[in-house]
Kinemage of the C-alpha trace (Angstrom):
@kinemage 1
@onewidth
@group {chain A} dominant
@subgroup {mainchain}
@vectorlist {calphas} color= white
{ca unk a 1} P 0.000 0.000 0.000
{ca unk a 2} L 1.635 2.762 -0.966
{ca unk a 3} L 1.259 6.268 0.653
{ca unk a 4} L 0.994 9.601 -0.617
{ca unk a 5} L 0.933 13.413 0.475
{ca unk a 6} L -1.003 16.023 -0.661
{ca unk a 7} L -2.134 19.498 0.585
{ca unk a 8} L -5.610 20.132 -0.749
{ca unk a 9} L -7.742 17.031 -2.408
{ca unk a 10} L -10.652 18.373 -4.325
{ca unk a 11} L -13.132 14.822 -4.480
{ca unk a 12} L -14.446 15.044 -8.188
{ca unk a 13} L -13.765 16.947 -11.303
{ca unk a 14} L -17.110 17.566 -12.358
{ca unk a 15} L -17.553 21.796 -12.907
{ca unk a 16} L -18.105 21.954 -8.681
{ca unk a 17} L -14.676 20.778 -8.203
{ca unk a 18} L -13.181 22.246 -11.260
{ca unk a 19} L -14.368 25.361 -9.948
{ca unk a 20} L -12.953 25.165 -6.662
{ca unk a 21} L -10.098 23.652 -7.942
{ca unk a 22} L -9.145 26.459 -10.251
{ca unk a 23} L -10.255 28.972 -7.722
{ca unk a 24} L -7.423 27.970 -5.511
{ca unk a 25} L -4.751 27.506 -7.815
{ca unk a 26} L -5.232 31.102 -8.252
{ca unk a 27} L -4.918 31.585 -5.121
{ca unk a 28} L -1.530 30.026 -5.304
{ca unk a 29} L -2.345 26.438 -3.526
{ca unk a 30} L -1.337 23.097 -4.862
{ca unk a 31} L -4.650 20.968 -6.120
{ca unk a 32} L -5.337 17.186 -6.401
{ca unk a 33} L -8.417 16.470 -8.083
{ca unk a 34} L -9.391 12.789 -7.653
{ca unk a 35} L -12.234 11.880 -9.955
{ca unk a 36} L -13.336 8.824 -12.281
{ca unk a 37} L -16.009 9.600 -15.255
{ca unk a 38} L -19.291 9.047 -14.303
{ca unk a 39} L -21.053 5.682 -15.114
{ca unk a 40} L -23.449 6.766 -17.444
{ca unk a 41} L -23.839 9.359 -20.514
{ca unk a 42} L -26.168 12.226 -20.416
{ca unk a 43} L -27.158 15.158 -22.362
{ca unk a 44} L -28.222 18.385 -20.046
{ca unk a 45} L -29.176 21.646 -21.052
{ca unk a 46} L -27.027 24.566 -19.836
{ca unk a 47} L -27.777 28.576 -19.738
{ca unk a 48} L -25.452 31.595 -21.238
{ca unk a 49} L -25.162 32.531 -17.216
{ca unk a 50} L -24.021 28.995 -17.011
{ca unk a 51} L -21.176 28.991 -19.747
{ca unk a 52} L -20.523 32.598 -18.269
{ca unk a 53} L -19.951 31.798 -14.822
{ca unk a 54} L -17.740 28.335 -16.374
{ca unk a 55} L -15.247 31.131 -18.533
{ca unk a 56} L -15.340 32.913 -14.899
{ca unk a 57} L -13.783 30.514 -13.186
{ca unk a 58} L -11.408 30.018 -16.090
{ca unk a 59} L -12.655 27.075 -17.988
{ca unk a 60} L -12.354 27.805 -21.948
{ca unk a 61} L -11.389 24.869 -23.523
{ca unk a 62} L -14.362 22.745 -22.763
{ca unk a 63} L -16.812 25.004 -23.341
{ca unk a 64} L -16.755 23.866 -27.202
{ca unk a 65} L -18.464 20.878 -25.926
{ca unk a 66} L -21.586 23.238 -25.122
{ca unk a 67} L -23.865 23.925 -28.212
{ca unk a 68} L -24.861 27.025 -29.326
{ca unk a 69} L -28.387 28.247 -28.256
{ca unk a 70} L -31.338 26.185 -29.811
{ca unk a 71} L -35.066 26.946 -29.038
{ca unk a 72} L -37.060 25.098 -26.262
{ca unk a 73} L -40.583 24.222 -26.119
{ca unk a 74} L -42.256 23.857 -22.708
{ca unk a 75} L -46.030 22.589 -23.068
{ca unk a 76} L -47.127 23.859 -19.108
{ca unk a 77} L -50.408 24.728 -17.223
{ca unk a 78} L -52.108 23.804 -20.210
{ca unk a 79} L -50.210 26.011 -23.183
{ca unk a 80} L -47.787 25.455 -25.215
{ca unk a 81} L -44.739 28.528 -25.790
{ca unk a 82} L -41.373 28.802 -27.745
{ca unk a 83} L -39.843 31.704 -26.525
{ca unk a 84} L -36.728 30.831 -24.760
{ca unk a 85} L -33.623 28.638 -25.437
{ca unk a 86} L -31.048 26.806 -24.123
{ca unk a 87} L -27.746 25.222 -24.813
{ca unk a 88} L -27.165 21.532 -25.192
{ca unk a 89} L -24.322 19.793 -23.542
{ca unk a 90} L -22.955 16.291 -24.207
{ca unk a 91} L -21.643 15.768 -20.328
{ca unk a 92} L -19.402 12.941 -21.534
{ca unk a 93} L -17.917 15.346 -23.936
{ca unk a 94} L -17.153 18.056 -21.625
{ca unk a 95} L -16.214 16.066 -18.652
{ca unk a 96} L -13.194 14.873 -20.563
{ca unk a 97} L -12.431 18.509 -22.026
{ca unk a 98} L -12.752 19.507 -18.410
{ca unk a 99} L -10.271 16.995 -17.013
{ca unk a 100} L -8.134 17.845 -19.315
{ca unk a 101} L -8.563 21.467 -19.171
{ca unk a 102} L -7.917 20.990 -15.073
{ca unk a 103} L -4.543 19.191 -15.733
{ca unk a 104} L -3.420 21.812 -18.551
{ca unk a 105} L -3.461 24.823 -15.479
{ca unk a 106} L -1.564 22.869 -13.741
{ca unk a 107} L -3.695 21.108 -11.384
{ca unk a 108} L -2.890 17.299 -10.604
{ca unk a 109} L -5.652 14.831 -11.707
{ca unk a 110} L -5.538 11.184 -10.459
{ca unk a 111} L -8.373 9.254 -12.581
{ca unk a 112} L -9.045 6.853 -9.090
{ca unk a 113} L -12.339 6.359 -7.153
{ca unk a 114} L -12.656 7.091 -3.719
{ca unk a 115} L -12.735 3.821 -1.855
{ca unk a 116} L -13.164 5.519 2.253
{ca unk a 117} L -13.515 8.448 3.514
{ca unk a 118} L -15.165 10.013 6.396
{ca unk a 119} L -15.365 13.758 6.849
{ca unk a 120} L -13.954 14.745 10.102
{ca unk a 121} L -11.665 11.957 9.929
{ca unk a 122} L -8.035 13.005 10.186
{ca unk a 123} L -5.142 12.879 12.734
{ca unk a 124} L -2.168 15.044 13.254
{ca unk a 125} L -1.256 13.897 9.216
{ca unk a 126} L -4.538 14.988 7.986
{ca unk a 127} L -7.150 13.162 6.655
{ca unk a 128} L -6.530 9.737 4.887
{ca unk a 129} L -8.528 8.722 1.828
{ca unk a 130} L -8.599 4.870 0.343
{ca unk a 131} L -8.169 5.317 -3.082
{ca unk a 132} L -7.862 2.601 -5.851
{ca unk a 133} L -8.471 2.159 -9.973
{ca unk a 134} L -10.203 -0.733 -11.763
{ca unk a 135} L -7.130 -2.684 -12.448
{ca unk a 136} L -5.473 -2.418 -8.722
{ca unk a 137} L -5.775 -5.123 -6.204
{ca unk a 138} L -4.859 -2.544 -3.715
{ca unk a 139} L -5.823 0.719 -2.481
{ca unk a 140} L -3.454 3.865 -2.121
{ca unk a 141} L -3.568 5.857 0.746
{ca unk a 142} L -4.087 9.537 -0.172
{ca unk a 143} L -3.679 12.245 2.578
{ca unk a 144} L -4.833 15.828 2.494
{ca unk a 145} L -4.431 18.703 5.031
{ca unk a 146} L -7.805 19.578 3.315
{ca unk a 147} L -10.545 18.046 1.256
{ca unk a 148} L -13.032 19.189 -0.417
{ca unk a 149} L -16.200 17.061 -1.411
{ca unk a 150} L -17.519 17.818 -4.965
{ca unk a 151} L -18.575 14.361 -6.364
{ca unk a 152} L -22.327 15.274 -6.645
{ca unk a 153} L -25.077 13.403 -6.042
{ca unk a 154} L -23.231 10.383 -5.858
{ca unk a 155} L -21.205 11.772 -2.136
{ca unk a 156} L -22.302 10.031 0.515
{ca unk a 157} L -24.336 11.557 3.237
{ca unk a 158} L -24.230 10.916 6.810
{ca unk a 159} L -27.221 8.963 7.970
{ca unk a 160} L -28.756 11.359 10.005
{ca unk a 161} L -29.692 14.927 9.353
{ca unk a 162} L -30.074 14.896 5.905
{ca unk a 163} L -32.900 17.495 4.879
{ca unk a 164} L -34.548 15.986 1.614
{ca unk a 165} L -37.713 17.119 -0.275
{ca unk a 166} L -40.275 14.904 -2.149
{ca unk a 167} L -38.878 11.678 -3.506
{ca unk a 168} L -38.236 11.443 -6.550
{ca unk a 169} L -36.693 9.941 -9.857
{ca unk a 170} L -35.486 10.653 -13.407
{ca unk a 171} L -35.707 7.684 -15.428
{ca unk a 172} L -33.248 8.582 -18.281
{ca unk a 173} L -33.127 7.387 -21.696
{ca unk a 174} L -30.355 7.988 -24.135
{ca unk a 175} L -29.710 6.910 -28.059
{ca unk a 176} L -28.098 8.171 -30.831
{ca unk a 177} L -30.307 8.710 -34.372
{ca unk a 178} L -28.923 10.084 -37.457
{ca unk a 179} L -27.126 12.871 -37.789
{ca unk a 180} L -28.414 16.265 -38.478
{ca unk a 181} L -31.895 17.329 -37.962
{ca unk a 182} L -33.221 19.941 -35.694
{ca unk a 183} L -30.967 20.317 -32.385
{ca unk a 184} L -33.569 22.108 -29.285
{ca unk a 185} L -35.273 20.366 -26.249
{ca unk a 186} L -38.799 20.339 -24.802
{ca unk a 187} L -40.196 20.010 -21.830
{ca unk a 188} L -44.099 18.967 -21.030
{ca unk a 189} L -45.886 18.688 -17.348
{ca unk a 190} L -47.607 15.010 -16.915
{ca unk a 191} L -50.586 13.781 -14.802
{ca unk a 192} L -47.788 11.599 -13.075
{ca unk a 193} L -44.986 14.002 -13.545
{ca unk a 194} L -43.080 16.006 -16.306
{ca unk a 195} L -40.764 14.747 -19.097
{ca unk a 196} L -37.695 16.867 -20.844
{ca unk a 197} L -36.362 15.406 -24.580
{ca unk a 198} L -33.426 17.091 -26.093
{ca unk a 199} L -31.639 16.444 -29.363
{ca unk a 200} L -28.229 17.384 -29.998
{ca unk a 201} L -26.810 18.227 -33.851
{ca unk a 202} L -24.985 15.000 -34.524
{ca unk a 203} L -28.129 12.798 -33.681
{ca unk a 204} L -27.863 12.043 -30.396
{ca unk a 205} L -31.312 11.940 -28.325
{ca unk a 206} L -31.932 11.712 -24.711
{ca unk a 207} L -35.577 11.013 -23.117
{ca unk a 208} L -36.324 11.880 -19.089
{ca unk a 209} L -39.522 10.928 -17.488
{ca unk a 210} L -39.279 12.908 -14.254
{ca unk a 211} L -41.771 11.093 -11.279
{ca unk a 212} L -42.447 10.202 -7.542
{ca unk a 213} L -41.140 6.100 -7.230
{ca unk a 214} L -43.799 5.467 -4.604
{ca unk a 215} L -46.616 5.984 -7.529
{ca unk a 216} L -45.291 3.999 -10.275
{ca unk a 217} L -43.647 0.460 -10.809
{ca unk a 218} L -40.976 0.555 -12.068
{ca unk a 219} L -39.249 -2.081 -14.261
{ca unk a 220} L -35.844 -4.262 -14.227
{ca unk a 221} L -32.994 -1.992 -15.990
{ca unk a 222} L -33.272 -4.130 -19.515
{ca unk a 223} L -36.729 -3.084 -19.765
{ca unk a 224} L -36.325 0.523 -18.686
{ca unk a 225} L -35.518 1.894 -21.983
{ca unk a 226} L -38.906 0.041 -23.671
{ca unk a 227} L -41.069 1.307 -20.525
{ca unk a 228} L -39.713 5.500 -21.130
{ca unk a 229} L -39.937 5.235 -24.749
{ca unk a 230} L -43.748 3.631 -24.616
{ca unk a 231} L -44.712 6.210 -21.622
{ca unk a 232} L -43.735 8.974 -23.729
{ca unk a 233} L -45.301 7.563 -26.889
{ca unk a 234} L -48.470 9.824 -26.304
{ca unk a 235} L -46.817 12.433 -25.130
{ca unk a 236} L -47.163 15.684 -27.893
{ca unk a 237} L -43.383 17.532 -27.110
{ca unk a 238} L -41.565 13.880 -27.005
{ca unk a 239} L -43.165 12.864 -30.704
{ca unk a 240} L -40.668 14.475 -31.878
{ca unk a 241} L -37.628 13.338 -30.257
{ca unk a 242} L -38.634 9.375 -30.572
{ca unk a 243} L -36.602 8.481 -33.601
{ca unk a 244} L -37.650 5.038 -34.888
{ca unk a 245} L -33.942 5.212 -36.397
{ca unk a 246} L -32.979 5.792 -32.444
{ca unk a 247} L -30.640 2.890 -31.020
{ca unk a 248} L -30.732 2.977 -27.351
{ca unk a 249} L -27.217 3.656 -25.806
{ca unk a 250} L -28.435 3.284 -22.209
{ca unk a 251} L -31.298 3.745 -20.049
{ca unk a 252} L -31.464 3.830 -16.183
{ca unk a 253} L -32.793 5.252 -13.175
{ca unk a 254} L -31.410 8.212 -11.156
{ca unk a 255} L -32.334 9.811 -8.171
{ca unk a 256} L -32.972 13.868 -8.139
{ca unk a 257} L -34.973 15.016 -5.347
{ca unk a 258} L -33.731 17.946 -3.567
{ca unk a 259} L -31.045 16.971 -0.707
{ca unk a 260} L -29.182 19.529 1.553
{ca unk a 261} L -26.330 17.840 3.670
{ca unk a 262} L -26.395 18.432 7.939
{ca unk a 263} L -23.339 19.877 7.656
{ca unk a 264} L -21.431 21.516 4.668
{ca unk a 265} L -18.226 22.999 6.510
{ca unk a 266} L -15.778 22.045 8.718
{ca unk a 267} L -12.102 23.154 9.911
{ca unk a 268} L -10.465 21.078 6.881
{ca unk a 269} L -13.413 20.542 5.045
{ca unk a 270} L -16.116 21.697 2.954
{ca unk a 271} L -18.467 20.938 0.950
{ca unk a 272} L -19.872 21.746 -2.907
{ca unk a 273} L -22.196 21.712 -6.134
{ca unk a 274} L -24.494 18.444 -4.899
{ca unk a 275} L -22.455 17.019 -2.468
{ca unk a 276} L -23.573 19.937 -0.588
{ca unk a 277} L -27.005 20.743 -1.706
{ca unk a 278} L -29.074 19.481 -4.633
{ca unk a 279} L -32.184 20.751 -5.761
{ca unk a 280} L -34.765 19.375 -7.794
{ca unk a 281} L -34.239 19.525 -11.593
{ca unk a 282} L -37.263 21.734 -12.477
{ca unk a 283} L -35.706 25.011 -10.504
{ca unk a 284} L -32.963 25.417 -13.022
{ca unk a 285} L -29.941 23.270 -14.557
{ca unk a 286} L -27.977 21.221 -12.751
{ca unk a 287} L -24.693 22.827 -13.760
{ca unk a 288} L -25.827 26.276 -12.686
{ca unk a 289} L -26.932 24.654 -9.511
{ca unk a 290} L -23.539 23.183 -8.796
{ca unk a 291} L -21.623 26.083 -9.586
{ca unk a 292} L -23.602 28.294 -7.231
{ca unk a 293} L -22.420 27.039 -4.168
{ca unk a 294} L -18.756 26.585 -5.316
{ca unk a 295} L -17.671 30.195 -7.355
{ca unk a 296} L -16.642 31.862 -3.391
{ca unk a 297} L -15.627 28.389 -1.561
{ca unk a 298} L -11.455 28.873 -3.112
{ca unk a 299} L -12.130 31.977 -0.661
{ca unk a 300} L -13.567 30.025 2.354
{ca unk a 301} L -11.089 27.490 1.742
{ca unk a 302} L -8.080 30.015 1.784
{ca unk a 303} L -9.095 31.630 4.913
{ca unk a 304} L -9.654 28.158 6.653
{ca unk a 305} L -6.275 27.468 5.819
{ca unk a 306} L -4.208 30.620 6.697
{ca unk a 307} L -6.435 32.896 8.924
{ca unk a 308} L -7.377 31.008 11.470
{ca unk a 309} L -8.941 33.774 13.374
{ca unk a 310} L -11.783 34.275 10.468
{ca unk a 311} L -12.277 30.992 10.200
{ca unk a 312} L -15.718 30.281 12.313
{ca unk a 313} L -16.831 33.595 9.909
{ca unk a 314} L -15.783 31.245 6.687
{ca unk a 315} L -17.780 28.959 8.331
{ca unk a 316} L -20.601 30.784 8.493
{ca unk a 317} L -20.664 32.126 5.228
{ca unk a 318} L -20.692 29.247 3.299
{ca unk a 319} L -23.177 27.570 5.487
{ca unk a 320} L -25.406 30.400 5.183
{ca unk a 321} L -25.180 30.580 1.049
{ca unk a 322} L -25.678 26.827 0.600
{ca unk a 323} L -28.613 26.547 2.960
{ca unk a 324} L -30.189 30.031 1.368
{ca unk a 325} L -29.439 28.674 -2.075
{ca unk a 326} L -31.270 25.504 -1.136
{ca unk a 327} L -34.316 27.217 0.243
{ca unk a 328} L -33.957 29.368 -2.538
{ca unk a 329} L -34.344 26.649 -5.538
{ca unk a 330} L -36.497 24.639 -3.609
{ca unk a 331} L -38.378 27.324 -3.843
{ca unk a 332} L -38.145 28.528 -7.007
{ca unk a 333} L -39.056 24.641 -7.841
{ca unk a 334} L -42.477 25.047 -5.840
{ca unk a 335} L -43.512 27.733 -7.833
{ca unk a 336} L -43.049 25.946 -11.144
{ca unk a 337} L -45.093 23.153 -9.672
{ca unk a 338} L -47.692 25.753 -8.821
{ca unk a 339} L -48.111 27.294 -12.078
{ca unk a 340} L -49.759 23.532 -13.629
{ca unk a 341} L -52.974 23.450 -11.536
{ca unk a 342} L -54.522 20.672 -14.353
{ca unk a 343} L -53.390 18.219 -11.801
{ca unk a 344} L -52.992 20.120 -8.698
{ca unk a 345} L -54.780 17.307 -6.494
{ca unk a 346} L -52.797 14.726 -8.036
{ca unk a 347} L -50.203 13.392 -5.586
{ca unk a 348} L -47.073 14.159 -7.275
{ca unk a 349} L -48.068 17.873 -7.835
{ca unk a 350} L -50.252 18.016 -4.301
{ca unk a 351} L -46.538 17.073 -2.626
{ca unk a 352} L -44.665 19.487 -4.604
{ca unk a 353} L -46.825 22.880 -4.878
{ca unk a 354} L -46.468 22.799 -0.997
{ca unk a 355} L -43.018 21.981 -0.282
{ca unk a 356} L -40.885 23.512 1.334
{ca unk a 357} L -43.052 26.659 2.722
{ca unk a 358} L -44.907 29.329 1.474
{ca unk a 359} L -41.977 31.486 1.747
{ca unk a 360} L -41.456 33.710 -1.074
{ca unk a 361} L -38.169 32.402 -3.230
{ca unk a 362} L -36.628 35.646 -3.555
{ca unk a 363} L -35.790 37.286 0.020
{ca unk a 364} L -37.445 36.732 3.070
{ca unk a 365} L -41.225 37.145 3.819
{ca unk a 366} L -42.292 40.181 6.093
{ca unk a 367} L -41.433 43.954 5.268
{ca unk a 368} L -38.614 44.360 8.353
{ca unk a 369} L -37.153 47.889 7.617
{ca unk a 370} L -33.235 48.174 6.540
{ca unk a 371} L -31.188 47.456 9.317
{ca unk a 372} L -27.132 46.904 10.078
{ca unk a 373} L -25.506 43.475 11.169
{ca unk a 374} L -22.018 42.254 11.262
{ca unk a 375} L -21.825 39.002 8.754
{ca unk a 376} L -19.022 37.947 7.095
{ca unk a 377} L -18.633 38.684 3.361
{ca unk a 378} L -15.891 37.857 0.750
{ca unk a 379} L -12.874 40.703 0.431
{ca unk a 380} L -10.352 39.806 -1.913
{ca unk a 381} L -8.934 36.499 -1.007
{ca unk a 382} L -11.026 35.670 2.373
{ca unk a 383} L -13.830 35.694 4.404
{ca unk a 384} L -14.093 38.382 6.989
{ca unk a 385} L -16.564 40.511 9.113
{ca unk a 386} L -18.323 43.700 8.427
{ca unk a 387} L -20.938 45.871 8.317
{ca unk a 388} L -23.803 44.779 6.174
{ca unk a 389} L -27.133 46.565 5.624
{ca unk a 390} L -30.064 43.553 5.369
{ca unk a 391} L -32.978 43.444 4.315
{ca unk a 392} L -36.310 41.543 3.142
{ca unk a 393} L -35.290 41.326 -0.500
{ca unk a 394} L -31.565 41.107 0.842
{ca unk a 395} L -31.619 38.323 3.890
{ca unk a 396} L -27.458 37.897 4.239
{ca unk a 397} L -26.811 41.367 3.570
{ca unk a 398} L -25.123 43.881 1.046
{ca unk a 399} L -21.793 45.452 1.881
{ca unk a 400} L -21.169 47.317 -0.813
{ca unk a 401} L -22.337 48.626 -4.288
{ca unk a 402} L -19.580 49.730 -7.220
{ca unk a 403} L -16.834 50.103 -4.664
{ca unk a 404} L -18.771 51.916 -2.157
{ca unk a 405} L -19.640 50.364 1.639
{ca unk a 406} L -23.586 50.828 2.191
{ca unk a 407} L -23.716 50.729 6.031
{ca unk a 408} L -21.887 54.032 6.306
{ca unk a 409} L -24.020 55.745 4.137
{ca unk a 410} L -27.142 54.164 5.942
{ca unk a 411} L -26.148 54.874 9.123
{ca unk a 412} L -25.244 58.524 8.001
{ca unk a 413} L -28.592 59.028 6.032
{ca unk a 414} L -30.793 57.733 9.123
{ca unk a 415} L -28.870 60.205 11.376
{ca unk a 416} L -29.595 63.424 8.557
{ca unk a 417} L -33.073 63.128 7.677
{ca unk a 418} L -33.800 66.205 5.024
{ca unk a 419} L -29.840 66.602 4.402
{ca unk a 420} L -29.156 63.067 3.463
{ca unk a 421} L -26.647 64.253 0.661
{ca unk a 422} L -24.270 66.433 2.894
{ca unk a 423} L -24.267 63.776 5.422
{ca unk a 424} L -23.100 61.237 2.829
{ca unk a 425} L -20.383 63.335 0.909
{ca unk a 426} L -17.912 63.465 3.699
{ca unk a 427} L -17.977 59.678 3.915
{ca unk a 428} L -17.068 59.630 -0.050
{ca unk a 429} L -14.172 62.303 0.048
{ca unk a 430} L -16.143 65.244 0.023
{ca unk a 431} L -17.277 63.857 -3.230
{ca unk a 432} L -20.868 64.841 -3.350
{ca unk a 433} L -21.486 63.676 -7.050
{ca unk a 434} L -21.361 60.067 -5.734
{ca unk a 435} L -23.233 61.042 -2.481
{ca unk a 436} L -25.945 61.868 -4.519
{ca unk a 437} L -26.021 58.519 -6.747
{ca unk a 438} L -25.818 56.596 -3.400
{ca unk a 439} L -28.921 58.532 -1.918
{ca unk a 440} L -30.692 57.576 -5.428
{ca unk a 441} L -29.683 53.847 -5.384
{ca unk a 442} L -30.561 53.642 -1.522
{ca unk a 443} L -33.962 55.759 -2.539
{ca unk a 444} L -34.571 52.826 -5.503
{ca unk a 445} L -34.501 49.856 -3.202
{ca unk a 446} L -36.999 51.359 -1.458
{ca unk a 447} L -35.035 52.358 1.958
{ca unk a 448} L -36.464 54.533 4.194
């Protein structure tokens, strides 16, 4: 068995840990990213805030494995509309270009699967991982001073704590038809459910039946491909994604309810994308999803590592964004659900028009006035404390807008009623141009 020592391990190299990886090799840390591919093929659809937050983080290269724009069709709440798009992405495809995008900034990859690990596990040598490929007899022993947990859906969770929403499953077909045709993806709402087809340009086709496993049987795997293809027969947007030409690739059966983790950061690890929180597909993509929770966690992970004394406030923070991007998708989720009242006593929609709350999904519910709280935000490199001015639209706070800190200028406002501008101008260098466009943005958001 033969040991090796590393400084931070990044568990995954899907675009969670890519992003994280990246992040801190800016940052000027030494990365291992341990990752195999995943076990099956899939076909996703991505946004342009999606491939915009990917060339953020500094991922070029496999971006030519996302398609350009093509239209989508979404039959819901009883019409049918064509007005918005989105871009197809062959996962296989850009998984590889992403690998090998990781490995080309200089981050090492090792193409291994994690046999054992256990967050919270580590001694005065850190934390040791089992790690072992196909062909090996034996694991490797892998130790980190840090890891970080990015493999998705497929982590493992501890077996209490875990907050989870509706059950439910995507049973996912995939096969390849002729090449060219009409690239674009559908989406339809079901008695039972809700299905999403997409086609990319060179033929390929993938089917998703999207329902709760409690209300259906479902089939052995060698029938699952028959069983989506004949449930979807009927179905108007899918008619014209069943290719007769079609040869299945794969089919099978995932999981994709919404799952938040009991805990998402410790003192030498974190985690992000799924592993921490995954929400149910009809909120958004997956990719955006994933990438949400990891673009500021380089940052948390930095100041975990060399400023110890900010460290419970790294804590918080990312704690804070994962569970209020949760809540926040889960949300967002309900409200889809809501908008198809066809079915609304059926059980699948009943169960998911009601969870998690009746909570707005953007801010917080109430109309508490503008007020100031310490809570750690992201300056430069780390995590620290400061001033933040929340509020019901803004629940964790806004430090500052275009360069400018807000809480000064609140607090100085509140104390000048009728002479807000001179109050603010000393507080921007005397500069009373900018005092003035603070008062107006402050005056916009409602303040007062």
């Amino acid at each position: 068995m033969t040991r090796i020592d590393r400084g931070i391990v990044v568990l995954g190299g899907g675009p969670a840990g890519a992003a994280v990886a990246l992040g801190l090799r800016r940052l000027g840390h030494a990365v291992t990213v341990v990752g195999v591919p995943r076990a099956f093929d899939a076909i996703e659809g991505v946004s342009d805030r999606v491939v915009a937050g990917l060339r953020g983080v500094g991922i070029e290269a496999a971006l030519a494995a996302i398609a350009e724009p093509s239209l989508r069709r979404a039959t819901w709440a009883g019409a049918t509309t064509a007005l918005n798009s989105e871009r197809l992405v062959d996962r296989a495809a850009f998984d590889s270009m992403l690998w090998q995008e990781l490995q080309d900034h200089g981050v090492e990859c090792i193409a291994e699967r994690v046999m054992r690990w256990t967050p919270g596990e580590h001694g005065d040598d850190g934390h040791a991982l089992q790690i072992q490929r196909p062909d090996e007899t034996q694991p490797t022993t892998l130790r980190a001073r840090f890891v970080v947990e990015a493999r998705g859906r497929l982590a493992p969770h501890p077996p209490q704590g875990v907050s989870r929403g509706p059950e439910t499953v995507a049973l996912l077909w995939r096969g390849q038809g002729a090449p060219g045709g009409e690239a674009g993806s559908a989406v339809e709402s079901l008695p039972g459910g809700w299905a999403w087809c997409a086609r990319l340009p060179g033929g390929a086709v993938a089917l998703q039946l999207t329902v709760d496993p409690s209300a259906i049987a479902l089939p052995q795997r060698a029938q699952l491909g028959a069983f989506v293809r004949e449930r979807l027969s009927t179905v108007d947007a899918a008619l014209p994604f069943l290719d007769t030409a079609a040869t299945e690739v794969h089919a099978l059966a995932r999981t994709s309810g919404a799952v938040l983790a009991p805990e998402v950061c410790g003192a030498t690890w974190l985690r992000v994308g799924d592993a921490a929180m995954a929400a149910d597909p009809l909120s958004g993509n997956g990719i955006f999803q994933s990438l949400s929770s990891a673009l500021q966690a380089p940052m948390v992970v930095h100041t975990l590592l060399n400023h110890p004394a900010d460290a419970p406030h790294a804590r918080r923070f990312h704690t804070e964004r994962v569970q209020g991007l949760f809540q926040r998708f889960a949300r967002i989720g309900r409200d889809f659900y809501a908008q198809e009242a066809r079915w609304a006593d059926e059980p699948f929609w009943a169960a998911r028009r009601a969870w998690p709350d009746a909570l707005p999904a953007h801010g917080a519910a109430g109309n508490a006035p503008p007020h100031i709280e310490g809570r750690p935000v992201v300056d430069r490199d780390r995590i620290r404390l400061a001033e933040v001015v929340v509020t019901a639209e803004q629940p964790l706070g806004i430090w500052h807008v275009d360069g400018v800190e807000i809480a000064p200028l609140w607090r100085a406002a509140q104390a000048a009623p009728g002479r807000e501008a001179q109050a603010l101008a000393p507080l921007l260098g005397g500069d009373a141009g900018r005092a003035q466009a603070a008062l107006r943005w402050m005056r916009a958001q409602g303040w007062r």
